[in-house]
Structures are given as structure tokens and as C-alpha cells.
C-alpha positions in Angstrom: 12.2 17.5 -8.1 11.5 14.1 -8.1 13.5 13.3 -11.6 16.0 15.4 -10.8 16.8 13.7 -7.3 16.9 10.6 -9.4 19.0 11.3 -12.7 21.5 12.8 -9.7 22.3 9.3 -8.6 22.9 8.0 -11.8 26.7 8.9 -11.8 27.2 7.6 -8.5 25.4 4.3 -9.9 27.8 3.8 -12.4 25.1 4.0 -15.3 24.9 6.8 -17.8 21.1 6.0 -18.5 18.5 3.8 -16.7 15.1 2.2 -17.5 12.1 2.2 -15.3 9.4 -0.2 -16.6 7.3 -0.7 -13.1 4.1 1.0 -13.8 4.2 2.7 -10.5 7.6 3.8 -10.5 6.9 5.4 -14.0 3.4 6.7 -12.3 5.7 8.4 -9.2 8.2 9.9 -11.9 5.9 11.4 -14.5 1.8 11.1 -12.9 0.6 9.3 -16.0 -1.8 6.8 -15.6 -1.7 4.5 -18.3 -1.4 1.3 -18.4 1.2 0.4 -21.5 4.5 2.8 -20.8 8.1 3.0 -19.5 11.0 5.6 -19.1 14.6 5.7 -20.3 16.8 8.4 -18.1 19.6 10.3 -19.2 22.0 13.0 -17.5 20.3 15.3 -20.3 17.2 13.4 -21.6 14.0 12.3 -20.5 12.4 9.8 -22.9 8.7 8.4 -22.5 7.6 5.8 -24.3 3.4 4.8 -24.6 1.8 2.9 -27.6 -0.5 4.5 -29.9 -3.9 4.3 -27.3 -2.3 6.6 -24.7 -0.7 8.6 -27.6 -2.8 12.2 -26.9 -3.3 11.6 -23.4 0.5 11.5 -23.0 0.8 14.6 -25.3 -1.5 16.6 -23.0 -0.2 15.7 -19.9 3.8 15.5 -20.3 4.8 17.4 -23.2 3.8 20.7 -21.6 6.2 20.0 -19.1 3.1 20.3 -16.7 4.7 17.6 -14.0 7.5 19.9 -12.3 8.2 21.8 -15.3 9.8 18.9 -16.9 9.6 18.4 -20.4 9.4 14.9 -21.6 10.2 13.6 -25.6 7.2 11.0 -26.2 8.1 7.8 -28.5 5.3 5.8 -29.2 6.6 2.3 -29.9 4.3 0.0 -32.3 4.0 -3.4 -31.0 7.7 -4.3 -30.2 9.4 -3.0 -27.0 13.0 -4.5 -27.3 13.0 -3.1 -30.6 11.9 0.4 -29.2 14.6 0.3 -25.9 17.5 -0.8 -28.5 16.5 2.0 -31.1 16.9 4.7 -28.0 20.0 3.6 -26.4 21.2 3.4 -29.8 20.4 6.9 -30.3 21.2 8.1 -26.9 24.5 6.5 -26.9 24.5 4.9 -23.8 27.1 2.8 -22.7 25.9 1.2 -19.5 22.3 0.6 -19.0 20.6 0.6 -15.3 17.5 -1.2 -15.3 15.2 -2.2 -12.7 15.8 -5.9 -11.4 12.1 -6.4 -11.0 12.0 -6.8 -14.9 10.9 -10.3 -16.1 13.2 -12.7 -17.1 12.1 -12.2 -21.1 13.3 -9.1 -20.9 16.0 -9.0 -19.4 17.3 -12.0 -22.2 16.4 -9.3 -24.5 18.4 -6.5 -23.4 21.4 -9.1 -23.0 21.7 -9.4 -26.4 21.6 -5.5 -26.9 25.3 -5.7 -27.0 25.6 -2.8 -23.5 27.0 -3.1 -20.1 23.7 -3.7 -18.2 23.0 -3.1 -14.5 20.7 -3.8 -12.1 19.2 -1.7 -9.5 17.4 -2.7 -7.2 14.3 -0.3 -5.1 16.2 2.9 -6.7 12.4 4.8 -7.0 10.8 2.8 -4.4 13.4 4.1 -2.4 12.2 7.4 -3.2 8.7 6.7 -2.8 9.2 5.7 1.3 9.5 9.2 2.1 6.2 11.2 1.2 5.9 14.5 0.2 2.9 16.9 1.4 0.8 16.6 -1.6 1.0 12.6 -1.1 0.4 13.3 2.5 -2.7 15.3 1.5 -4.0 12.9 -1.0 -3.2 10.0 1.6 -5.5 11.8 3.9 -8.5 12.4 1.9 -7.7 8.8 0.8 -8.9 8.4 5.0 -11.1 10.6 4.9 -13.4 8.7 2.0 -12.8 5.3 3.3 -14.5 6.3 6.8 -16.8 8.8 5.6 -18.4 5.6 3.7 -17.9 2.7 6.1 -20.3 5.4 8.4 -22.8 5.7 5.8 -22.9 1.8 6.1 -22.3 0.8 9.6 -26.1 1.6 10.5 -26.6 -1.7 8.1 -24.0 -3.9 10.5 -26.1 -6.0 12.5 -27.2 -9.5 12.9 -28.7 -11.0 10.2 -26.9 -9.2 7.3 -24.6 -11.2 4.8 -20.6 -10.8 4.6 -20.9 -10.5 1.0 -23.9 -8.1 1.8 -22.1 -6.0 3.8 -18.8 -5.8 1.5 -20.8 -4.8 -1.2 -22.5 -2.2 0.2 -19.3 -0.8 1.5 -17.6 -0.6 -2.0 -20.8 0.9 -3.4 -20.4 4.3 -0.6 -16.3 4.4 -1.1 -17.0 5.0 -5.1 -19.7 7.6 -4.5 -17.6 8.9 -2.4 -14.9 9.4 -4.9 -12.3 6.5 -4.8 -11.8 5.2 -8.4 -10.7 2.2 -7.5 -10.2 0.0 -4.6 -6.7 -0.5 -3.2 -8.2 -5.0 -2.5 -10.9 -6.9 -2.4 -12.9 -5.5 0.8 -12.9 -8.5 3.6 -15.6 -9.1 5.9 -15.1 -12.1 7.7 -17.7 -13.3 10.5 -18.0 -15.7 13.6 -15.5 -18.6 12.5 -14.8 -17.1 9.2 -12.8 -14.1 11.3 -10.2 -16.5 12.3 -8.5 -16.2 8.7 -6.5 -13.0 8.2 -7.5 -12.6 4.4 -10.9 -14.1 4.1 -13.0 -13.4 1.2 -16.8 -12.4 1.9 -19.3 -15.2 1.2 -22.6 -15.9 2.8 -21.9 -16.3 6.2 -24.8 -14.0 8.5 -23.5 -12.2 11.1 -24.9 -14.0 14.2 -25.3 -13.8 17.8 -21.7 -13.3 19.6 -20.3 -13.3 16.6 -16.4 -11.4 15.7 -16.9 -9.5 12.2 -13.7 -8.4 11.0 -14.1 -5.3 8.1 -11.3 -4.7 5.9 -11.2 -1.9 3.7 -9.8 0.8 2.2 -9.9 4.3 -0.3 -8.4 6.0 -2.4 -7.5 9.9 -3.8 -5.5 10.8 -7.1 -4.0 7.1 -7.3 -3.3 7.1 -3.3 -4.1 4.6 -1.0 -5.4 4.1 2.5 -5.7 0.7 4.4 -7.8 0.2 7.8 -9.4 -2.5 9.9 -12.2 -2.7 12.2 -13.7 -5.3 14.5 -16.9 -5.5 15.7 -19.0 -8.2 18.4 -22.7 -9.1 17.6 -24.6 -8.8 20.4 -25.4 -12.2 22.5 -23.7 -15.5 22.4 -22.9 -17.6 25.1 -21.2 -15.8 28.0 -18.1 -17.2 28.4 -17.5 -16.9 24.8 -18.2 -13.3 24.8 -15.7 -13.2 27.6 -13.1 -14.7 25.6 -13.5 -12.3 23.1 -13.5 -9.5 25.0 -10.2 -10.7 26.1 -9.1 -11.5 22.6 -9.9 -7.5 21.6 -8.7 -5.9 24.7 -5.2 -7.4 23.9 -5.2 -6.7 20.5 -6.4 -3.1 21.3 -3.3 -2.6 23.9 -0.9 -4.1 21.0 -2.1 -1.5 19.0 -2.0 1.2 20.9 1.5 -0.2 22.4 3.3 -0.4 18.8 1.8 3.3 17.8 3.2 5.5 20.9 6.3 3.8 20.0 6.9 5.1 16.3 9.8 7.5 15.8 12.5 8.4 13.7 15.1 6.2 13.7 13.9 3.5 15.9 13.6 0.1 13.9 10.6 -1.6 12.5 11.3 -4.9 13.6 11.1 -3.2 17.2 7.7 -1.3 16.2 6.8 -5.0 15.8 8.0 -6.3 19.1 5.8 -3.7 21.1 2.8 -5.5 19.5 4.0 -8.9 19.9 5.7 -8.6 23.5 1.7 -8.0 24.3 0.5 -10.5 22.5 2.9 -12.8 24.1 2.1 -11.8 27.1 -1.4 -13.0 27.3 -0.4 -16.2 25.8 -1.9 -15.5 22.4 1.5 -15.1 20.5 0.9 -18.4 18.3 -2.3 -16.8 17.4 -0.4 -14.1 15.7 1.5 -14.6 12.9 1.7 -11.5 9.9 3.8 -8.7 10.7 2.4 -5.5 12.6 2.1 -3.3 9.6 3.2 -2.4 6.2 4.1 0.6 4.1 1.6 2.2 1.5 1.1 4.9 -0.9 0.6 4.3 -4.9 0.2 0.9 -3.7 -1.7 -0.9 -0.9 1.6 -2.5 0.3 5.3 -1.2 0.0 8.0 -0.1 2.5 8.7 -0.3 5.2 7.8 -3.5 6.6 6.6 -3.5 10.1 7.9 -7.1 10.6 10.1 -9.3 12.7 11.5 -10.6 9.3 13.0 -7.3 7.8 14.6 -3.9 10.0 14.6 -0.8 8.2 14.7 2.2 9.8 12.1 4.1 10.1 12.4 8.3 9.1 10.0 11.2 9.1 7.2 11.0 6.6 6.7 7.8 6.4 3.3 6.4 6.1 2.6 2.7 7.3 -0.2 0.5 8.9 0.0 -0.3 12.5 -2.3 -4.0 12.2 -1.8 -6.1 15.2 -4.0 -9.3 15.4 -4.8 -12.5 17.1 -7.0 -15.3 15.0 -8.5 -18.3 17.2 -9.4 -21.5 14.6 -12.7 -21.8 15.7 -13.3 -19.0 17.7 -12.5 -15.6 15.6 -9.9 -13.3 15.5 -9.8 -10.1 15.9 -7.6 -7.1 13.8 -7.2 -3.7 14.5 -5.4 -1.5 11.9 -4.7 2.3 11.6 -2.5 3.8 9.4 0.4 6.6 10.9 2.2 9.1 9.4 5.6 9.7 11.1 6.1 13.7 11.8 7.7 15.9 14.2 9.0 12.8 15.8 6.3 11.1 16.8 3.3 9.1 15.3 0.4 10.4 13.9 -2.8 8.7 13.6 -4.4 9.1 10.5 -7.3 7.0 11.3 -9.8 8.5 13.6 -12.4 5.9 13.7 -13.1 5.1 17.1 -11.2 1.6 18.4 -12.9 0.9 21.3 -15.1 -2.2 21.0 -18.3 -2.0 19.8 -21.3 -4.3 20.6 -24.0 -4.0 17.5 
């Protein structure tokens, strides 16, 4: 269904065949999952092209016409891939080529000297991929369902005294027994002073009396992604710093909750992101904020929409996106909370059911 939504547009395009060379595009298009291969689209062909490693893998899985009963014609190219794309619109006769503007600028000279009308088009199957279907829905779900199944099999280990890196580690050895294959980033856990930058890497900092720990993470299912953050406050610390904080979480908490309820089909992002920030400004934290409230994700851990003050799309049923207000104090901590929605029946649901109150370990 998927193909055949997209080789319908082609005639509108103005192209009479198009080449996908994103690896996640070609991923969406066909569920192959190697790493060396690209597609070439015609009203009445469907060509894939791997090299010689991927050779029986790609037999098993395409040629069957196993992915929505389309058959696929494999090419296995040997070392040159101009060569290869030249050889095939030769053969196919094409006229006009659409290719994907995200192409690098090597190949793109190349296929300029192919002697063809060339065109780009830009987000054509990442277009497509906003908009998920029920089995990406499901495999989005049990992407969830991993990642906090085994952040609870480590949060006992959360508590003073224990390493970031410690900690990280720990978490990405539970998410693989727990099935994810890979992880969609690097896992953050970001303590006391160290929580104050958004995308900190875990070192040796020791989680320490009234301390911020910011956790990170993420899972994955059958190439799917999920994305969530918690924070947590070590117990003691001085008491007006605890206060703060407190403070600090409450609002983020509210902005969260504040940019959720007001998800719904055709309302904009960049006002999904203005619920968060209005609170945020509000307590005179807004300087103390600066990413956008959430992001898109799927095959990979960031696409659209954007959630952000910078870009408006509108948002439509099925969409899966993060919800990630935050405020980050130099010197103090920050504090981020992040679930990820689904948009359905005109509303938002919460696919993350970990608890967001605040929690004192």
C-alpha cells in the first residue's frame, strides 16, 4: 500500500521514475534492513538494488513479494553505483528522474552528467512516514513497553552513591535483554550540576544529596523507536535548594501536562509549543528553556513533526511525537520531562505510563 500510494504521485510530480537512496526511506518502502541499498520507481517497475553481501537476504525477503505482495527485481551492483543508476534508467527509459534532495553533492554531480531531466523532491516518503499505520503503532508501543519495563528493573539501583555512567550502563544492559536490538542514542544520565545540559553524556559524576538526575532513554521493536525522559531528586541537600527544585519540576510538570491536553488534529505545533512555554514563562524560567517541546519519531529517533516555535505543521491523527518541556539552571540543574503521544480519535494519547510525579530516592 505503501508503494503504491507513492508511484501514484509520480505523475503528478512530473517524473516518470524516482530514486530513493535514504536508508530509511528504502527501509519504510520495502522492510529490508541492510545497510548498502537503494530503489529506482517506475509507473510499472520496482527495481532494488544491494551489493553482493545482502545478495540472499534480499532474495528471501523481497522477491517473494512477501512485503504487501509486491514483487521486487533485485540488481546487485558491484562496486560502482552511478554506473548501476545509469545502466537502469537506461534500460527503463526514463526521461525525467525524481531523486531525493537529501542526496550528497557527489552524487548528485554524477547523475548530472547522466544526460536526463533530473528533479528533486524533497520529504516525498518522509511525508509518508508522519502518519503511522497500526502495525507501527503496535511496534511503537512495545518499543514503550521495553524501554520502561527495563528502566524498572533498574531504578531499585538509583540512589545516592551510584555513578552516571554506572547507571546508563546498567540501563542499556536491561533494554537489550529485554529485546531492543539497538538503541535509538546514547542513554543520558546527567546529575546535580551536570543536569543543567540538555544532552549530557554520562561520566563519573555520583549522584549526591539534593541532587537533579535527569535519565534519558529509549527502546526499540522491529526497527521502531521510542524516546522518554525522567527526573528524579536525591534525597537531602540544603533546604532552600530543594525548594528551588521543587519549584523548578512542578513547572516543568504543569508545561507538560499543559502542551499534552492540548494535542489535536489540526491545531499547530508551534502552538503545542506555546502551551509549554506560556508556563514556563510564566514563572520566569523562559530563558531557562530553550529546545523545542517535542519531536516526531518512528524508524528514527527524530523526524516530523517538529513541536517547535521555529517550524508549524499541522498536526493530523496518527501522529506519534514527544511532548519534552524543560528548564536547565547553570549551576543548579535542570529538570526534563518527556512522554511520547499518539494523536487518535482527536485527542492525545499518552503512550508513556511511567509515573511523572516527582520522586525523592
Amino acid at each position: 500500500m505503501r508503494l503504491k500510494r507513492l508511484k501514484a504521485s509520480l505523475g503528478r510530480r512530473g517524473v516518470d521514475g524516482f530514486l530513493v537512496t535514504n536508508i530509511t526511506n528504502v527501509r519504510y518502502l520495502t522492510g529490508f534492513r541492510g545497510s548498502s541499498c537503494f530503489v529506482l520507481l517506475t509507473e510499472k517497475r520496482n527495481i532494488f538494488v544491494t551489493d553482493f553481501r545482502y545478495r540472499e537476504e534480499a532474495e528471501k525477503e523481497l522477491k517473494a513479494g512477501s512485503v504487501g505482495g509486491i514483487v521486487w527485481d533485485i540488481v546487485i551492483e558491484k562496486g560502482n553505483r552511478l554506473k548501476t543508476i545509469k545502466g537502469l534508467v537506461r534500460d527503463l527509459n526514463i526521461r525525467c528522474l525524481g531523486f531525493e534532495s537529501s542526496i550528497s553533492y557527489e552524487l548528485f554531480a554524477g547523475l548530472s552528467r547522466v544526460g536526463i531531466r533530473l528533479k528533486p523532491l524533497k520529504g516525498t516518503v518522509e511525508g509518508m512516514r508522519v502518519l503511522k499505520d497500526p502495525e507501527e503503532v503496535a511496534l511503537i508501543r512495545e518499543a514503550v513497553r521495553r524501554a520502561e519495563a527495563a528502566f524498572l528493573d533498574v531504578k531499585p539501583f538509583i540512589r545516592q552513591g551510584r555513578g552516571e555512567r554506572e547507571i546508563a550502563l546498567m540501563l542499556e544492559e536491561r533494554l537489550k535483554k529485554r529485546g531492543c536490538n539497538r538503541l535509538p542514542f546514547d542513554i543520558i544520565v546527567a546529575a546535580g550540576a551536570n543536569s543543567s545540559m540538555p544532552h549530557a553524556q554520562a561520566g563519573n559524576k555520583r549522584l549526591s544529596p539534593g541532587d537533579l538526575v535527569i535519565i534519558d532513554w529509549g527502546g526499540e521493536a522491529g526497527g521502531y523507536y521510542s524516546d522518554m525522559t525522567r527526573t528524579f531528586l536525591i534525597k537531602g541537600g540544603i533546604k532552600g535548594d530543594v525548594s528551588l527544585k521543587r519549584e523548578i519540576y512542578e513547572t516543568v510538570l504543569k508545561a507538560n501536562r499543559e502542551a499534552s491536553v492540548s494535542v489535536m488534529p489540526d491545531i499547530n505545533s508551534r502552538e503545542i509549543d506555546k502551551r509549554a512555554r506560556d508556563v514556563i514563562k510564566d514563572r520566569g524560567y523562559d530563558k531557562f528553556f530553550g529546545h523545542g517541546t517535542g519531536h516526531g519519531i518512528g524508524l528514527e529517533v527524530h523526524e516530523s513533526p517538529s513541536i517547535t516555535w521555529k517550524k508549524g505543521e499541522t498536526i493530523r491523527e496518527n501522529m506519534v511525537f514527544t511532548v519534552e518541556p524543560g528548564i536547565y539552571i547553570p549551576g543548579v540543574g535542570g529538570v526534563r520531562i518527556e512522554d511520547m503521544v499518539l494523536v487518535k480519535h482527536g485527542r492525545a494519547e499518552v503512550l508513556t505510563k511511567l509515573p511523572r510525579r516527582l520522586e525523592i530516592i
